[in-house]
C-alpha positions as CSV (number, residue, x, y, z in Angstrom):
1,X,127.9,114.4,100.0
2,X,127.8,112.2,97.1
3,X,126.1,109.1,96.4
4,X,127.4,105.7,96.0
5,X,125.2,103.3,93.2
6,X,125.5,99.6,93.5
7,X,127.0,97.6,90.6
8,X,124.5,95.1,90.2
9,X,127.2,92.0,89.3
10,X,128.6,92.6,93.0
11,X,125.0,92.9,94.8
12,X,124.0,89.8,96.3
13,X,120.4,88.4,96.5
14,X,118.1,89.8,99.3
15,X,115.0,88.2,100.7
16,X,112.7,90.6,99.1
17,X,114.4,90.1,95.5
18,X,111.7,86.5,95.8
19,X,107.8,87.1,96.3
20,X,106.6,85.3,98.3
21,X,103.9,82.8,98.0
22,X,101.8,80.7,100.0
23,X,102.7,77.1,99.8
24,X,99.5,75.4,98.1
25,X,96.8,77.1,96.1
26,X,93.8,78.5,97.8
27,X,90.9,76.3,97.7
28,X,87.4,77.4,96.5
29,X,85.9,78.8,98.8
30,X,82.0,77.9,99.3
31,X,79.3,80.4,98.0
32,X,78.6,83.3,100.2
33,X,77.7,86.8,99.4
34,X,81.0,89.1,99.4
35,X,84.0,87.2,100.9
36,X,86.8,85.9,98.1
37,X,85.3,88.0,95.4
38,X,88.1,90.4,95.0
39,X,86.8,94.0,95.3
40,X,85.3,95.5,98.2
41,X,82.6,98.4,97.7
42,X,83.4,101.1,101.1
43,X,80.1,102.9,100.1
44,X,80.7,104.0,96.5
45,X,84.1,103.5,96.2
46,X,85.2,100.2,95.0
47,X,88.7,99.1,96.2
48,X,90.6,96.1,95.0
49,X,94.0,94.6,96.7
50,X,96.9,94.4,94.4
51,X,100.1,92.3,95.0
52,X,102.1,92.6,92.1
53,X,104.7,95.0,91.5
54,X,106.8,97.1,89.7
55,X,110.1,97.6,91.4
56,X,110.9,101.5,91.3
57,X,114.4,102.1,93.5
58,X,115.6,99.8,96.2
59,X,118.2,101.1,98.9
60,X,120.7,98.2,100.3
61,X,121.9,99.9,103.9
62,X,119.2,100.8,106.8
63,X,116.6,99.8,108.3
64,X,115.9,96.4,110.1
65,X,119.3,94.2,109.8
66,X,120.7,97.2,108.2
67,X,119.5,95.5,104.6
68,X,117.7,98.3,103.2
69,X,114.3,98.8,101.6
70,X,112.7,98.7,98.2
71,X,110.1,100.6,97.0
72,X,107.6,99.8,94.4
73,X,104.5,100.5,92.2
74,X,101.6,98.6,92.1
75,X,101.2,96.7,88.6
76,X,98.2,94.9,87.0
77,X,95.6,97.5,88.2
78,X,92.2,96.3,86.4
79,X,90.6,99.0,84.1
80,X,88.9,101.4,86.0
81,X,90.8,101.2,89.0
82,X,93.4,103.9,89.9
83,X,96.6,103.4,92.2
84,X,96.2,105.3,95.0
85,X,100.6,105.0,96.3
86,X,103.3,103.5,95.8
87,X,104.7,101.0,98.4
88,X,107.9,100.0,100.4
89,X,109.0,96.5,102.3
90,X,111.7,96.2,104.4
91,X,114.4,94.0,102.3
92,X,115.1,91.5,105.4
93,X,112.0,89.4,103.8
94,X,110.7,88.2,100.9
95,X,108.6,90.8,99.0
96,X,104.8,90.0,100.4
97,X,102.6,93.4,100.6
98,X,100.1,95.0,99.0
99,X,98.8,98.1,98.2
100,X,94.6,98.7,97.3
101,X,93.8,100.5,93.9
102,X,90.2,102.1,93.8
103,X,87.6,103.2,91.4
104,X,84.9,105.7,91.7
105,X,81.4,104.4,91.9
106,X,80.3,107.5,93.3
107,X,81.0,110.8,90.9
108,X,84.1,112.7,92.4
109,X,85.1,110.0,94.9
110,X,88.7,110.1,93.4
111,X,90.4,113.1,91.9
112,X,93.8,113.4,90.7
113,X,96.2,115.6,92.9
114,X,96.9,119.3,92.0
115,X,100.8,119.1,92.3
116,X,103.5,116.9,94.3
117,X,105.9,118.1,97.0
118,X,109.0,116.6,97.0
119,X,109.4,114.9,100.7
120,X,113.1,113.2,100.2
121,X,115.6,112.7,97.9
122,X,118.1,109.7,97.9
123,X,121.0,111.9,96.2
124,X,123.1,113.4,99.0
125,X,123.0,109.4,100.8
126,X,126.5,107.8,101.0
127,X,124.5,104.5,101.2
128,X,124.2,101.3,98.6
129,X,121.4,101.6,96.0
130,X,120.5,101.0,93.0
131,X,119.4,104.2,91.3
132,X,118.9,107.8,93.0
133,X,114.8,107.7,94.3
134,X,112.6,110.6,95.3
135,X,109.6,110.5,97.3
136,X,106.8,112.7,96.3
137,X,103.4,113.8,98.5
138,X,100.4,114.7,96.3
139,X,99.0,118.1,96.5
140,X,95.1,117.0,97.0
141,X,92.3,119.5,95.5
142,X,90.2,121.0,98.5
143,X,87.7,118.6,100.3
144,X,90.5,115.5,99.3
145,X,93.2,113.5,100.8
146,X,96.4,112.2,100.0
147,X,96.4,108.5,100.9
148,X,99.8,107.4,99.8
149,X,103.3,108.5,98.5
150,X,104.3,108.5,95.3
151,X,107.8,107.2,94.3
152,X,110.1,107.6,90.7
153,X,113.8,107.2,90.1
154,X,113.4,110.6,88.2
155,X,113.9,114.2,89.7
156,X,111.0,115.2,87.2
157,X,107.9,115.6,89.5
158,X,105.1,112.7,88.3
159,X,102.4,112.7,86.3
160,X,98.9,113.9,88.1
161,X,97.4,111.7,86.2
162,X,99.6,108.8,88.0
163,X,97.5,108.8,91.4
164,X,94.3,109.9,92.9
165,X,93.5,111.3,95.9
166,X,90.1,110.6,97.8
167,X,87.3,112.6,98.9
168,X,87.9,113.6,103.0
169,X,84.1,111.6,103.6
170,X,85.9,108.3,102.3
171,X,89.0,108.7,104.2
172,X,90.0,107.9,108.3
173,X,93.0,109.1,110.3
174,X,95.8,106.3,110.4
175,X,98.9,106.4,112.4
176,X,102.8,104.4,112.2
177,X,102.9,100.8,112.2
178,X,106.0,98.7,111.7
179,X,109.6,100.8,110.8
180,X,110.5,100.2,107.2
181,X,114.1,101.7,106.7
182,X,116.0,104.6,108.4
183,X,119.6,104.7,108.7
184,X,121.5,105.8,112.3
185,X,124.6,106.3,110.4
186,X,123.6,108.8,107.7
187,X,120.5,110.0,109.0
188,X,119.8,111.3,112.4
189,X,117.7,108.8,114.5
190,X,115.3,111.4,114.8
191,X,115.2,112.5,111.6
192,X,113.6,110.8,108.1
193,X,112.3,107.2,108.6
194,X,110.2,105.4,106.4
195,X,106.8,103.5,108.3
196,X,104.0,101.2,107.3
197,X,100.3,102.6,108.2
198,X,97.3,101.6,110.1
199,X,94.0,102.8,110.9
200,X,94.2,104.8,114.3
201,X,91.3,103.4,115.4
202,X,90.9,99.5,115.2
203,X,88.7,97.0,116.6
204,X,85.2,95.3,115.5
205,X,83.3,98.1,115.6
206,X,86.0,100.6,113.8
207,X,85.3,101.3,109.9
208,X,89.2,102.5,108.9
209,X,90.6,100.6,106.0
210,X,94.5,100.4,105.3
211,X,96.0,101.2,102.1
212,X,99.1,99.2,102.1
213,X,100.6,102.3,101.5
214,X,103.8,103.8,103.6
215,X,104.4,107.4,105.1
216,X,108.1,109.0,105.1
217,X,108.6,111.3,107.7
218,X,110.7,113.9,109.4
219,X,110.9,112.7,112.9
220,X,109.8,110.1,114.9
221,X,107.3,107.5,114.7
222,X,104.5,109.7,117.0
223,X,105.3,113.0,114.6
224,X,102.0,114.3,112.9
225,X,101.1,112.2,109.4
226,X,100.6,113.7,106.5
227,X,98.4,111.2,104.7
228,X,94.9,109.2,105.7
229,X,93.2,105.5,105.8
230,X,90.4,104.6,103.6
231,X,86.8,104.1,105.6
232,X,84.0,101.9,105.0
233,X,81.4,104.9,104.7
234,X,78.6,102.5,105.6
235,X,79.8,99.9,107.8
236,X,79.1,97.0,105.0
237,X,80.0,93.7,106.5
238,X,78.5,91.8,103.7
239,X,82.3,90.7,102.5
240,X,82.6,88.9,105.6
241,X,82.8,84.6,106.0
242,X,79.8,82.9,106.6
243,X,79.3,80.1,108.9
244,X,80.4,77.6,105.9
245,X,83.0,79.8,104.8
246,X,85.0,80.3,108.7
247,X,85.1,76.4,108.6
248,X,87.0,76.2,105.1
249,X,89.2,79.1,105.5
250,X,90.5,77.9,109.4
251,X,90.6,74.3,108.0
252,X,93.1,75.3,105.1
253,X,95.4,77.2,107.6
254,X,94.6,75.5,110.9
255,X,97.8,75.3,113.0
256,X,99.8,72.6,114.3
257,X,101.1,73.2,117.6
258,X,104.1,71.6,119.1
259,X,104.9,71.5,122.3
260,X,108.5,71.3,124.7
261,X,109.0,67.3,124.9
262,X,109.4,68.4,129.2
263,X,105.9,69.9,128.9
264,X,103.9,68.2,131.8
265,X,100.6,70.7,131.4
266,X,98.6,70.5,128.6
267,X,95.8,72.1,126.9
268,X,92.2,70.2,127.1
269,X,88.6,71.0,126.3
270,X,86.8,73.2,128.6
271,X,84.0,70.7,128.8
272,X,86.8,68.3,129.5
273,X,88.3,70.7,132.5
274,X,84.3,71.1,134.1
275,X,84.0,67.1,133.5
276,X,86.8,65.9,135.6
277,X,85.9,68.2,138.4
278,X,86.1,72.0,138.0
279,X,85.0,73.6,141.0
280,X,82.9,77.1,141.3
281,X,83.5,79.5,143.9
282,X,81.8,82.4,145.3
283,X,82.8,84.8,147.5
284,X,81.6,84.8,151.4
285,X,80.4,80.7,150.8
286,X,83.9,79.4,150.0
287,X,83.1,76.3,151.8
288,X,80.7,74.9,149.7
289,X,81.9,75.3,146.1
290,X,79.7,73.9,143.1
291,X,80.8,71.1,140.8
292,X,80.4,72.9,137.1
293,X,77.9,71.7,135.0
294,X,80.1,70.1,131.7
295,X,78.5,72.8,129.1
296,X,79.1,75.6,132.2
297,X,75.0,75.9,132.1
298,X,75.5,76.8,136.0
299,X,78.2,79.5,135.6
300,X,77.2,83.1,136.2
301,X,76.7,85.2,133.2
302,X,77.3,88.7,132.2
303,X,78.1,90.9,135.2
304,X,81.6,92.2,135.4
305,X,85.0,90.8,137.1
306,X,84.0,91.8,140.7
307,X,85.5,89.2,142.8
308,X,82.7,87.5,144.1
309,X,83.1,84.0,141.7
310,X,86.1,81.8,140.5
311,X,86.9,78.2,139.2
312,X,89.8,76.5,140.8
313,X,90.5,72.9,140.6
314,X,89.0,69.6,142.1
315,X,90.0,69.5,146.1
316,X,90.7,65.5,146.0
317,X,94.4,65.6,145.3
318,X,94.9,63.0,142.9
319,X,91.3,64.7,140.6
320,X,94.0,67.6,141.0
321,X,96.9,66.5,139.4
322,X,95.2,64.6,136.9
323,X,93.3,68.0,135.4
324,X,96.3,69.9,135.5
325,X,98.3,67.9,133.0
326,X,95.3,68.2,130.9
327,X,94.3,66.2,128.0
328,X,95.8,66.7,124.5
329,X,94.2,64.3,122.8
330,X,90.3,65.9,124.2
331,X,91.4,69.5,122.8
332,X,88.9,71.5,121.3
333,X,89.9,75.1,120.0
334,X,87.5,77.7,119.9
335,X,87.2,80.3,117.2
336,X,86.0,84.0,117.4
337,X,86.6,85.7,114.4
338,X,85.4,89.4,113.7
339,X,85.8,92.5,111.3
340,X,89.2,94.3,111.3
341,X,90.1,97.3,109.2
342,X,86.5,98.2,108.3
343,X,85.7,94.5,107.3
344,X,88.4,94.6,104.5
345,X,90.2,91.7,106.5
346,X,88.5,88.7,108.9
347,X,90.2,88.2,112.1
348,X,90.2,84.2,113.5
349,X,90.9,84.4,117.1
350,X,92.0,80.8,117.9
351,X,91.7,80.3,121.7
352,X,93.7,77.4,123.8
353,X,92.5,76.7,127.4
354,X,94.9,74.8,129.9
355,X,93.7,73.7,133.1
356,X,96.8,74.8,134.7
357,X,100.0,76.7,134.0
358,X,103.2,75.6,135.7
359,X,106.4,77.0,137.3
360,X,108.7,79.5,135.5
361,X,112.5,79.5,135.1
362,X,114.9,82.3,135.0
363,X,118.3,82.8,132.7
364,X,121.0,84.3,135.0
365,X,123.5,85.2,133.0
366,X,124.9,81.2,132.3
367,X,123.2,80.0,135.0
368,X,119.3,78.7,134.6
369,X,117.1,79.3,137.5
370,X,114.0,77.3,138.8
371,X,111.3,79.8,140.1
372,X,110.2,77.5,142.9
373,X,106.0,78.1,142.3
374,X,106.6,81.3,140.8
375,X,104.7,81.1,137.3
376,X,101.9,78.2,138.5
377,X,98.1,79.5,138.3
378,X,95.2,77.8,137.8
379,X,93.2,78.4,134.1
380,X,95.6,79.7,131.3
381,X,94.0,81.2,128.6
382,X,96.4,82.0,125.1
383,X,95.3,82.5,121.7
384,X,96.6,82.9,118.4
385,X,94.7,85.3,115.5
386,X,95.0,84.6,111.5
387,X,94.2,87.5,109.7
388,X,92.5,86.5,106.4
389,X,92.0,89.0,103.3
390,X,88.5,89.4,102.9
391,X,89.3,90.1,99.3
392,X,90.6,86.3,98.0
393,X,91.2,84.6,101.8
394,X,94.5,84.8,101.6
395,X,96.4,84.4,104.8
396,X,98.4,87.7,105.6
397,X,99.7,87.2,109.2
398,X,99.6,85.5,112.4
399,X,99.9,87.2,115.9
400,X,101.2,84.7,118.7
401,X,100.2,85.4,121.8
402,X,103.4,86.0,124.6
403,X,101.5,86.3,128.3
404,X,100.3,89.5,128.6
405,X,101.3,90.9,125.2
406,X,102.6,89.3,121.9
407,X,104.0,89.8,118.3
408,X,102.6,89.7,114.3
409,X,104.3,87.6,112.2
410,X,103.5,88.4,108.3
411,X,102.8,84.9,106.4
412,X,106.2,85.4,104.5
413,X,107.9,84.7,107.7
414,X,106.1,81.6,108.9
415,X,106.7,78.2,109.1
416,X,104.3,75.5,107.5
417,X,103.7,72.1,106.5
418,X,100.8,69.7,105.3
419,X,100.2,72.9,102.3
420,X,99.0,76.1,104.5
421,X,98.7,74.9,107.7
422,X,100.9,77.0,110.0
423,X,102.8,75.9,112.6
424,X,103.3,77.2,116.1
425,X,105.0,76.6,119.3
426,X,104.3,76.3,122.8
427,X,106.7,77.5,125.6
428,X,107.4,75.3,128.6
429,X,105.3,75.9,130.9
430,X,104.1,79.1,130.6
431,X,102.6,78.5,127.0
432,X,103.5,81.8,125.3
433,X,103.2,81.5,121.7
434,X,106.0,81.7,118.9
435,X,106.6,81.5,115.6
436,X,110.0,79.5,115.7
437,X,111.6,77.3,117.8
438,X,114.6,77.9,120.5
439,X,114.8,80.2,123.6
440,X,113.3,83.5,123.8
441,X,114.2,85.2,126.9
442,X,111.8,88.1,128.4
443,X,114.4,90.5,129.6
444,X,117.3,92.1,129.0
445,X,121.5,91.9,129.2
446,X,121.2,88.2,129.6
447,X,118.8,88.4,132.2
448,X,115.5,86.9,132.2
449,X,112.2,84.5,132.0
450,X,112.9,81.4,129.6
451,X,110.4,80.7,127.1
452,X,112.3,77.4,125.5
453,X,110.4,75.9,122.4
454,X,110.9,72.8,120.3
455,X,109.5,70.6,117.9
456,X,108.9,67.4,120.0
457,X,106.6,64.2,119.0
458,X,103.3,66.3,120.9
459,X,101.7,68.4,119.2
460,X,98.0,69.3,119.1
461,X,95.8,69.6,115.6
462,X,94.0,72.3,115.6
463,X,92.1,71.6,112.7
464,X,90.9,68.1,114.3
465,X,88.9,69.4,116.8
466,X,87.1,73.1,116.8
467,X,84.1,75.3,117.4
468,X,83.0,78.8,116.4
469,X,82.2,80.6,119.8
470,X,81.6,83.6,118.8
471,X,80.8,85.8,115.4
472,X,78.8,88.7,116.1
473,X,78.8,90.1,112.7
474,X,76.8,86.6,111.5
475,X,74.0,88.6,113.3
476,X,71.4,86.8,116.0
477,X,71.5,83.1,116.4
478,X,73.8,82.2,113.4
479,X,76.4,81.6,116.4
480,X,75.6,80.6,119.7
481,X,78.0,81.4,122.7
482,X,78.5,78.4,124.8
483,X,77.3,79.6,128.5
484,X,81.5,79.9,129.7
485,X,82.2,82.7,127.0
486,X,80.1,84.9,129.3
487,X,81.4,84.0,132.7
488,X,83.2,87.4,132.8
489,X,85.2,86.1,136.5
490,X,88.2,84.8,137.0
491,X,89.2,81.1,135.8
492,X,91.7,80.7,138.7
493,X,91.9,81.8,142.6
494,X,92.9,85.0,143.3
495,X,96.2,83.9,146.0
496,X,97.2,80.9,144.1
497,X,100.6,81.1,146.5
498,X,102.5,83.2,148.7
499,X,104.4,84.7,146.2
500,X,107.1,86.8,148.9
501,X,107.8,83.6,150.6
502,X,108.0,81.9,147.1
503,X,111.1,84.7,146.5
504,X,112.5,84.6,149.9
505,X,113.3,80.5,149.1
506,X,114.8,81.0,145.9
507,X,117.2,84.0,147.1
508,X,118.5,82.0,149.7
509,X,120.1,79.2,147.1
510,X,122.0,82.2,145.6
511,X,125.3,84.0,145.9
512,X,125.6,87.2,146.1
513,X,126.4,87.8,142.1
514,X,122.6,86.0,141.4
515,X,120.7,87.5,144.0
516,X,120.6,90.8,142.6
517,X,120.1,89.0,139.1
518,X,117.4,87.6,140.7
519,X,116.3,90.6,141.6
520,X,115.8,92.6,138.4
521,X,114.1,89.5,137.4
522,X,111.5,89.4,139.2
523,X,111.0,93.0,138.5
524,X,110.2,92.6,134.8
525,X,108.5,89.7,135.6
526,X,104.5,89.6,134.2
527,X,102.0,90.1,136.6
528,X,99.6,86.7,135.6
529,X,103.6,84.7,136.1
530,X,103.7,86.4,139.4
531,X,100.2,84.1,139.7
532,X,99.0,86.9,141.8
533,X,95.6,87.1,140.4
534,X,93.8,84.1,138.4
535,X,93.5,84.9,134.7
536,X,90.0,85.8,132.9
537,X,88.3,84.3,130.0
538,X,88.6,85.5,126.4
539,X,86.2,87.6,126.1
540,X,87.7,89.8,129.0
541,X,90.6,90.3,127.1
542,X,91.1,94.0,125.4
543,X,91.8,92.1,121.8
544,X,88.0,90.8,121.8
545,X,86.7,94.0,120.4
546,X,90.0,95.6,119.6
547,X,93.3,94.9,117.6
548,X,95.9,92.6,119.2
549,X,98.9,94.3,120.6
């Protein structure tokens, strides 16, 4: 096959042809001991993040919204630091990575590679690009690893002096992370596809730093790797925020939630939700429940999620429906932020608590669908996490939490106003999380749970009113937990409803047509919408020590 090159006069601008950039300057951050300093020491190798580039071959078909992808080398290393890869972005956004460059504090951290393989070669493609580009794998010494691709326009094999590769005692296994380009017409689905990389093991406690770098591959995403992760070799966590510094950095990018102008439940404080009447059960005295103290002092602590405790709210009826709309205006948000990729980025998990969570609808086809009770449960817990660059404080991405899972959003793709502060949505509701307004539905051919968004005249200031919870790298007493972080129970009743006779009602308003509609609805339905069990706290959820999904 031959290859088809571009004329540049008839190629039209992409996203990724503008870099992206944050709409204000970052502010100063206040003194502190390694955070905003831009380099990172992992233990004798030094590592700084570089975001400017060179671009080195850029293909215009493939990958998301068949666009393309570029690929790039990093520019403006500082002296003494050595590029470690080269690195590709999808073309469907604006050009926002990074790769890290490294220098050796410790002798023989970083040696040059012994040879390249060749791994792909753009020539035979009957696709748009620019120039022909060849991906090359270094060929590390022994005791070394490859932690990124190198990429030319040239069928000359690079320079060994062009990359290094890193001693195996500095490096962590990584896995697939996001699909950069691949192309279903020219290439077979299962064949060579280009992915972003990741640690394989993440969470607060996991040292594995990312590159920026990319991996090309025969085969699919769960194929064997070829290249490694950096590690932080001795778990420094020095380059993390202090107190001062977590109160500057979520004030600069502190969200601005809107909410569906129909939304009847809102979020409030949880010291507003134990005021007005919060109840405490326990199991086998379920006639005498306890009114919660307004800081929680009186809720059980530690334990596990047994069964034997849960809130629900106040038994006089009006109480009731006065603490489920909540209380916008007497929000507090609460902040746990912790270590992610071996400290190299701070993770601010910013937790929303609503009193109660109301009834779902469905998408039919044309036709919307009330769910009856289907979707109410009492104590609705969602979250949304900035990850912050512990290099300069740069905001990278947002993940939005969507009930029992939830997407990242890189900070190219964001929406924000007031300078940095992001801003978010809030799904009828069900309070799911997004990024954008407009209906996202949770199913498939048509067929599924609404999640309708909008910007409307309430919206909740997250910057006006929050606390840090919980920051366990700040070490003993810097942070102290309020007593509800460590309630480990549920925040709702087990049987909020009869959920069958909840279905039955529903099916009998539909025709024939609907009812199996209906059907496979409530089949992909979530189990917390089913409001089969009440929800748990934060610090039962899997992301509290881990990565978000």
């Amino acid at each position: 096959m031959g290859n088809f090159l571009s004329n540049s006069k008839e190629t039209k601008a992409l996203p990724i042809d503008t870099s992206f950039k944050l709409p204000s300057s970052l502010p100063s951050w206040p003194p502190g001991e390694g955070f905003g300093n831009g380099t990172i020491d992992l233990g004798g190798l030094q590592v700084c993040q570089i975001s400017s580039f060179n671009k080195i071959w850029s293909i215009q078909e493939g990958g998301p919204d068949n666009l393309g992808a570029s690929f790039f080398d990093p520019s403006q290393i500082p002296q003494g630091f050595f590029m470690l890869g080269s690195y590709s972005q999808s073309n469907n956004r604006q050009l926002s990575g990074w790769v890290l460059a490294a220098k050796d504090n410790e002798n023989g951290a970083l040696k040059q590679p012994i040879d390249y393989t060749l791994v792909f070669s753009s020539e035979s493609l009957k696709i748009k690009q620019d120039r022909i580009g060849y991906i090359w794998l270094p060929t590390p010494p022994d005791g070394y690893k490859s932690v990124g691709l190198v990429v030319t326009n040239s069928p000359e094999k690079p320079s060994t002096e062009k990359v290094r590769c890193v001693r195996s005692d500095f490096v962590d296994q990584c896995e697939t992370d996001s699909w950069i380009w691949g192309s279903k017409e020219q290439i077979d689905p299962n064949g060579f596809n280009i992915f972003s990389l990741r640690p394989s093991i993440r969470g607060t406690q996991a040292m594995g730093v990312s590159v920026g770098t990319f991996v090309a591959k025969n085969g699919n995403s769960d194929s064997p790797i070829s290249l490694s992760c950096l590690k932080n070799t001795n778990n420094n966590l020095s380059f993390m925020p202090n107190k001062n510094q977590i109160q500057e950095i979520f004030q600069a990018y502190a969200p601005m939630i809107y909410f569906h102008p129909d939304e009847a439940y809102f979020t409030s404080s949880v010291n507003w939700y134990f005021s007005n009447g919060a109840l405490l059960y326990k199991k086998g005295d379920e006639s005498n429940p306890v009114k919660i103290e307004p800081n929680g002092s009186n809720l059980p602590q530690g334990g596990s999620n047994d069964g034997s405790y849960w809130l629900d709210l106040p038994e006089d009826i009006k109480a009731k429906e006065l603490i489920k709309k909540g209380n916008l205006q007497e929000t507090e948000v609460y902040l746990h932020v912790k270590p992610m990729f071996g400290a190299t980025f701070s993770d601010i998990a910013i937790w929303f608590f609503y009193p109660f969570n109301g009834p779902a609808k469905a998408k039919i086809d044309r036709i919307n669908l009330p769910l009856g009770m289907i979707g109410q449960h009492v104590g609705d817990w969602e979250h949304m996490t900035l990850r912050v660059s512990n290099f300069n404080g740069e905001l990278r991405s947002v993940f939005f939490s969507q009930h029992s899972g939830g997407s990242w959003v890189t900070a190219s793709e964001l929406e924000f106003q007031n300078g940095n502060r992001i801003v978010g949505y809030s799904s009828l509701n069900g309070h799911a999380m997004y990024s954008k307004p407009g209906l996202v539905l949770q199913g498939r051919n048509g067929i599924g749970l609404r999640n309708d968004t909008v910007k409307s005249d309430k919206v909740l200031d997250t910057g006006a009113k929050f606390s840090v919870v919980a920051a366990d790298y700040l070490g003993a007493g810097v942070v102290v937990e309020p007593p509800w972080v460590n309630y480990l129970r549920k925040w709702g009743p087990n049987i909020s409803y009869e959920i069958d006779g909840e279905i039955k009602k529903v099916e009998k308003t539909l025709a024939g047509g609907l009812k199996s509609g209906f059907e496979k609805v409530v089949r992909i339905l979530p189990r917390e919408i089913l409001g089969e069990e009440g929800p748990t706290g934060p610090k039962l959820k899997a992301s509290w020590t881990g990565d978000e999904r």
